[in-house]
LOTIDO-375152 format. One record per residue (C-alpha): x, y, z; residue in one letter; residue number from 1; chain. Coordinates in steps of 0.001 Angstrom, whole numbers, always signed. Each point is the difference from the previous one (the first is absolute). Example, Ala and Ser with C-alpha at 12.3 -4.5 7.8 and 13.67 -1.06 7.14 Angstrom:
% residues 2
{r {+12300,-4500,+7800},a,1,A};
{r {+1370,+3440,-660},s,2,A};
***
This chain:
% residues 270
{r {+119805,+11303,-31202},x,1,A};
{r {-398,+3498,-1443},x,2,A};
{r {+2640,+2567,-1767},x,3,A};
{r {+1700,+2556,+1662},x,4,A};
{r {+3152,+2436,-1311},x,5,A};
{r {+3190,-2077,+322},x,6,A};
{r {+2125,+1309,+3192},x,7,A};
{r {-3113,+1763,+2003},x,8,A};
{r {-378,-1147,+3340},x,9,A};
{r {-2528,-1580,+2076},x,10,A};
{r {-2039,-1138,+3199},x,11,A};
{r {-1969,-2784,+664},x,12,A};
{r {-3112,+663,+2721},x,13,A};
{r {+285,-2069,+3376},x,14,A};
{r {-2875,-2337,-1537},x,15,A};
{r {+1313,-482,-2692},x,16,A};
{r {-2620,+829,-2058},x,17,A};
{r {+1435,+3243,-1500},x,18,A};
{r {+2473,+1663,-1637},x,19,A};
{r {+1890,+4218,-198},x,20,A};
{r {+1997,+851,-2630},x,21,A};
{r {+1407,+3150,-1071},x,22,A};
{r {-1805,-1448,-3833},x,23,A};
{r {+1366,+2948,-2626},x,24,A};
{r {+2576,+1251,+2131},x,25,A};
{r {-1156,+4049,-14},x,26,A};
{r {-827,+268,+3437},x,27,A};
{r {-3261,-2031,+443},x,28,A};
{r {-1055,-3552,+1988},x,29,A};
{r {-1766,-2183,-1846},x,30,A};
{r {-1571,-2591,+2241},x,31,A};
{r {-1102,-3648,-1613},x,32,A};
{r {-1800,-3487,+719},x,33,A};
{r {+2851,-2217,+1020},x,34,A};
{r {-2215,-3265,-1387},x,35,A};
{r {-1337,+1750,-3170},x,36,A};
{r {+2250,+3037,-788},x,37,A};
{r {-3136,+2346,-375},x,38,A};
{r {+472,+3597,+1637},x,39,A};
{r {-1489,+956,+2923},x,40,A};
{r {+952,+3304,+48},x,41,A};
{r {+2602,+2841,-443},x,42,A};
{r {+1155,+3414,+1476},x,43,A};
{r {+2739,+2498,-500},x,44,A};
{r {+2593,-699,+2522},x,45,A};
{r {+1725,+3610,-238},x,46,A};
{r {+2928,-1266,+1291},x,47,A};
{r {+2014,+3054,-2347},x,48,A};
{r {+3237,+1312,+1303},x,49,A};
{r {+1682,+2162,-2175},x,50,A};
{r {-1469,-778,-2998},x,51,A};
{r {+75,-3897,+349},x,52,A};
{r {-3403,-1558,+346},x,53,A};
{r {+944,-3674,+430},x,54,A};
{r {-892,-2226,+2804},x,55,A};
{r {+2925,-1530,+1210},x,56,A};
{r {-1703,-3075,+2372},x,57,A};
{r {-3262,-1018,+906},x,58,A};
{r {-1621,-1961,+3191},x,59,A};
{r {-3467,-894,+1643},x,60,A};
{r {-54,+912,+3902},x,61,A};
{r {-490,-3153,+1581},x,62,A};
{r {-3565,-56,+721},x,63,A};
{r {-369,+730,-4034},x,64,A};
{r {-2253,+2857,+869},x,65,A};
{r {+2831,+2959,-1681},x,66,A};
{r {+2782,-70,-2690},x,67,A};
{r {+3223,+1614,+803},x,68,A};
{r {+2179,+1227,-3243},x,69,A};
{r {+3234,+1508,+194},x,70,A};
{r {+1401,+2669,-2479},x,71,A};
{r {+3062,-425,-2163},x,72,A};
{r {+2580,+2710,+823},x,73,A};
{r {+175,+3025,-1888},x,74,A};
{r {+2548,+2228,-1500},x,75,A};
{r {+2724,+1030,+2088},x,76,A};
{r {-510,-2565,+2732},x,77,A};
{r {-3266,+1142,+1816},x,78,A};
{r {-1253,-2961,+357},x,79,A};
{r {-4194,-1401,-199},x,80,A};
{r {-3381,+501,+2184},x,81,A};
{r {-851,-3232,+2029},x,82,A};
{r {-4199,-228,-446},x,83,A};
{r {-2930,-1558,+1580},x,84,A};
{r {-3215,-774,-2243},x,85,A};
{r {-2565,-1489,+1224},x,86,A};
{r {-2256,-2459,-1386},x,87,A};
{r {-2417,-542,-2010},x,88,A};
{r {-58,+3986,-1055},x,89,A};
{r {+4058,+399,+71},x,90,A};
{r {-637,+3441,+2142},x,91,A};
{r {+3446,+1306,+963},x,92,A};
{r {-101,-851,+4261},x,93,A};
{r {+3891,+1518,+1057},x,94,A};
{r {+3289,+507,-1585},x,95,A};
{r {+3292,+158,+1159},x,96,A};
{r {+3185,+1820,-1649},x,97,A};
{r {+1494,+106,-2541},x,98,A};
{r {+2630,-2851,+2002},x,99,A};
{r {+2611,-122,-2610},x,100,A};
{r {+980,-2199,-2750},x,101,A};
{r {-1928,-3041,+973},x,102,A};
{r {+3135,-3554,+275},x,103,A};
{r {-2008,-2669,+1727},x,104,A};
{r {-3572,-549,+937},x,105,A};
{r {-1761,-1781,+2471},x,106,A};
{r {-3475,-2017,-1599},x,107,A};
{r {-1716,+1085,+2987},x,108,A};
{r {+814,+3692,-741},x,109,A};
{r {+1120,+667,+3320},x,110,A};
{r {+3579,+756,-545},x,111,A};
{r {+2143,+1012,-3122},x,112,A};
{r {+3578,+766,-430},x,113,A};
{r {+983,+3018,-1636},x,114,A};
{r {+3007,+1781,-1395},x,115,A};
{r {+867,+4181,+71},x,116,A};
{r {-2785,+55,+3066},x,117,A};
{r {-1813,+3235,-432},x,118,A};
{r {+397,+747,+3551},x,119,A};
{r {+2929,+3100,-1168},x,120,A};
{r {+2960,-2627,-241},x,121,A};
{r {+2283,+1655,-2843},x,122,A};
{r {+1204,-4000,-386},x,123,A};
{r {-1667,-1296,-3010},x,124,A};
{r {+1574,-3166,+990},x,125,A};
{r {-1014,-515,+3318},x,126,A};
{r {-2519,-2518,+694},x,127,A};
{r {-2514,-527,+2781},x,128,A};
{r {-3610,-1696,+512},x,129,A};
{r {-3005,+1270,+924},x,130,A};
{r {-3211,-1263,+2072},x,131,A};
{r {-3068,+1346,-1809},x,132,A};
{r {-2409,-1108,+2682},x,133,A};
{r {+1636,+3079,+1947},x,134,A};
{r {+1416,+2061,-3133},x,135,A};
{r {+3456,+57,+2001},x,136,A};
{r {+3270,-1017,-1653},x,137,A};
{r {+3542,-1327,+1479},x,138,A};
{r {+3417,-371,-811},x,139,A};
{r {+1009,-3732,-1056},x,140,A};
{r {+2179,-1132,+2129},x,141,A};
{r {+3681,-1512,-1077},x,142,A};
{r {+1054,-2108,-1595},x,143,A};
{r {-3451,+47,-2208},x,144,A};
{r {+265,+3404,-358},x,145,A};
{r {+2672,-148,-2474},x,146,A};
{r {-1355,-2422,-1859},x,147,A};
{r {-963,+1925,-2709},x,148,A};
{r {-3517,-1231,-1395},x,149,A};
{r {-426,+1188,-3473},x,150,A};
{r {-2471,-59,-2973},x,151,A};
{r {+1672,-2730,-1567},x,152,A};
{r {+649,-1973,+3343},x,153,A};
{r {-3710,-1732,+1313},x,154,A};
{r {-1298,+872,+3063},x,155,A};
{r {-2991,-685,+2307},x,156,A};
{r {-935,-11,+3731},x,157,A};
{r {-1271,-2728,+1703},x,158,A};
{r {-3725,+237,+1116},x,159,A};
{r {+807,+227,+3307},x,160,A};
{r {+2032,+2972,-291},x,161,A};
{r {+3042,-1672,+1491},x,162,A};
{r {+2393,-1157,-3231},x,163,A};
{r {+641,+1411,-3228},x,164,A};
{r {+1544,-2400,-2751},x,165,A};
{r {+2290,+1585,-2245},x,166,A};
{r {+1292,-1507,-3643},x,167,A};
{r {+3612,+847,-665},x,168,A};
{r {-101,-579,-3764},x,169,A};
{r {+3112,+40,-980},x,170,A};
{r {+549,-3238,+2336},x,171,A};
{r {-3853,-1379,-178},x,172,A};
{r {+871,-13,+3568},x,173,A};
{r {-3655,+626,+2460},x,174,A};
{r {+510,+1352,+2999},x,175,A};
{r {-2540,-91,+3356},x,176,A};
{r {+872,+3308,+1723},x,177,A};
{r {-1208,+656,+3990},x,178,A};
{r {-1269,+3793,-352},x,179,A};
{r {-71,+459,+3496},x,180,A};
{r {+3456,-964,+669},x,181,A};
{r {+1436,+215,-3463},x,182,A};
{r {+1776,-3253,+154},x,183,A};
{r {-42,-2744,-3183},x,184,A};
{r {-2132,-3070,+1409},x,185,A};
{r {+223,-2381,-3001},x,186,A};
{r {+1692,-350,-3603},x,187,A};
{r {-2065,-1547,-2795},x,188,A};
{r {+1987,-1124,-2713},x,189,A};
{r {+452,-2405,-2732},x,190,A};
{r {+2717,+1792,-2657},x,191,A};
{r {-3368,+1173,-2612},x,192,A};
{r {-489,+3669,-375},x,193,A};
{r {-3401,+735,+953},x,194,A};
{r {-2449,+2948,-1478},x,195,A};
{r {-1945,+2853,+1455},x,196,A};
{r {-2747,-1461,+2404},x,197,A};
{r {-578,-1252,+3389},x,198,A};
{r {-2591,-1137,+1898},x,199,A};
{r {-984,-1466,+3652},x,200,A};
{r {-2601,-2083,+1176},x,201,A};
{r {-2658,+1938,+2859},x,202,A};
{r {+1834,-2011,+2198},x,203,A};
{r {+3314,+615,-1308},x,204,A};
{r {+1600,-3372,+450},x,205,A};
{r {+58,-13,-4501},x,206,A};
{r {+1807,+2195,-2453},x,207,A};
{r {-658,-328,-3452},x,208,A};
{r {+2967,+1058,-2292},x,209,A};
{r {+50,+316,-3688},x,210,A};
{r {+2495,-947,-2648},x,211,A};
{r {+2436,+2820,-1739},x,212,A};
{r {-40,-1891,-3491},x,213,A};
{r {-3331,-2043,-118},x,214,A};
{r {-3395,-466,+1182},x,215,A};
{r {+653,-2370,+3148},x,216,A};
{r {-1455,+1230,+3342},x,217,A};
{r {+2242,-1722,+3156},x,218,A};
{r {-1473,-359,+3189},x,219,A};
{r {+1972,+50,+3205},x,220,A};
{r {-657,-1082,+4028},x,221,A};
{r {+1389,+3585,+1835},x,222,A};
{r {+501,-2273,+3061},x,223,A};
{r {+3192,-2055,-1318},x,224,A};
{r {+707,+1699,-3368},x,225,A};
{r {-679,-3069,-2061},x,226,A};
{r {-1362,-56,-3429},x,227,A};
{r {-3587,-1406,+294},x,228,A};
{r {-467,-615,-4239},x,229,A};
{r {-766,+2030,-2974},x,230,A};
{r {-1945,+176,-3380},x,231,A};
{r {-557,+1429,-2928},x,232,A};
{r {-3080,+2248,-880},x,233,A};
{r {+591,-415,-3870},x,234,A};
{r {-218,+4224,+110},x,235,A};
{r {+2986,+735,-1193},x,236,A};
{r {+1330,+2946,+2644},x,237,A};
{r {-1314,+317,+2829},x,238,A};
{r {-1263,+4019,+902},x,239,A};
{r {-1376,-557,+3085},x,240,A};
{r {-1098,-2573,+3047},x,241,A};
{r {-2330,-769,+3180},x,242,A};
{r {-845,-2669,+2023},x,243,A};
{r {-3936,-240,+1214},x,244,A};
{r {-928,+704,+3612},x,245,A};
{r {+40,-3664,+1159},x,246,A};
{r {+3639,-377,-2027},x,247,A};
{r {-1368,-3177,-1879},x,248,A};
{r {-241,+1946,-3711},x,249,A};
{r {+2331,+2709,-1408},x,250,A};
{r {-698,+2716,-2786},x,251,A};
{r {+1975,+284,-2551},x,252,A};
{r {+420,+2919,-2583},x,253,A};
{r {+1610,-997,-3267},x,254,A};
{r {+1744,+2050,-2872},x,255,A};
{r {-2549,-1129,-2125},x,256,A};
{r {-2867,+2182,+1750},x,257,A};
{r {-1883,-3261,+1757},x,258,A};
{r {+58,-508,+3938},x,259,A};
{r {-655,-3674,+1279},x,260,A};
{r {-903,-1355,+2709},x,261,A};
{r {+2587,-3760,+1406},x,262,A};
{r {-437,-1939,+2638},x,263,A};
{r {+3246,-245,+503},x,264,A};
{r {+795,-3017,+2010},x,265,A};
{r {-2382,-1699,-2739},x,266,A};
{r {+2285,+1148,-2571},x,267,A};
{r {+3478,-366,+1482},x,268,A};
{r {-1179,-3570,+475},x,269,A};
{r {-282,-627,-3183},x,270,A};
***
């Protein structure tokens, strides 16, 4: 395990055997041993917009050979630069936007969701997604585009590209969304409110939820909606979470500045 600042987000390479963070939070990746927490490296990420230097997500391209960060949005809406570094030197290889203020993320970083697209929509409501593979965005189609995904609601994209799982947290209600079609495929529920972080499997067929109140992590099939298990990490709050490539551990970020790694179905076993 190794410290990093309480509520900064991370990725975990395809190999498992590294780990991005955003580290102090002004703008810069700091990239770490997964196994022994020493650094490996870091770069500025100038993902600024506006004055705000923060990165708002983080994930390894699937052959682990680039990072991809996302901005946080800056003042008045305009929303962050989507990057490609490439590895080991972090050289900047493309960018894309600014897309808008950044609502849901796919691992893979081939497709976000976005609010107040910069595309000249005067709606700073309106939602659509974008494929960054291509750089093109597209309207969300009803009913999930008035489903209004915001900071305090978790988000993320399937790998796959094809579902987004949104929390409603007023109800601790999860939702699997159908982006292409815009339809609600599956209700995951149990009556607990639930926190600020999601995560898939590669495969997608897991989603890893966290606890609003406490430090319990729930896993969940996507296939039938059924609770798999949970556990505690002993972290107190939980800032941040990601499953490895072959889905059998999952990162977790704690409050208290450590980041472990479970195997889950060892600990829900317990």
């Amino acid at each position: 395990m190794f410290a990093i600042v309480p509520g900064s987000t991370f990725a975990l390479s395809p190999d498992g055997k590294s780990i991005v963070t955003d580290g102090d939070r002004k703008g810069n990746g700091h990239h770490f041993d997964a196994i022994t927490g020493k650094s490996i490296g870091q770069w500025k990420v100038n993902a600024e917009i506006s004055g705000h230097p923060a990165v708002s997500e983080f994930a390894f391209t699937a052959d682990g050979k680039q990072i991809i960060t996302i901005g946080v949005e800056g003042t008045y809406g305009h929303g962050g630069l989507v990057t490609w570094w490439s590895l080991p030197k972090y050289n900047e290889v493309r960018r894309v936007g600014p897309v808008g203020d950044m609502r849901a993320f796919s691992p893979t970083g081939n497709r976000i969701i976005v609010r107040n697209d910069t595309r000249g929509s005067q709606d700073f409501n309106k939602q659509s997604w974008w494929d960054l593979t291509t750089g093109q965005s597209f309207d969300l189609p009803a009913p999930l585009k008035d489903v209004k995904i915001v900071y305090r609601d978790p988000a993320m994209i399937s790998p796959d590209g094809k579902l987004v799982a949104v929390t409603d947290n007023g109800t601790g209600i999860i939702g699997l969304w159908d982006i292409a079609n815009g339809r609600m495929m599956l209700r995951l529920t149990d009556g607990r409110d639930r926190g600020t972080k999601l995560a898939f499997t590669n495969d997608g067929k897991k989603l890893a939820s966290v606890r609003l109140t406490d430090d319990i992590v729930e896993i969940w099939d996507t296939a039938t909606g059924q609770l798999i298990g949970e556990f505690r990490t002993g972290q107190g709050s939980i800032a941040a979470i990601a499953f490895s490539s072959d889905g059998t551990r999952i990162a977790v970020g704690g409050a208290d500045t450590t980041t472990l790694l479970f195997d889950w179905q060892k600990m829900i076993a317990k």
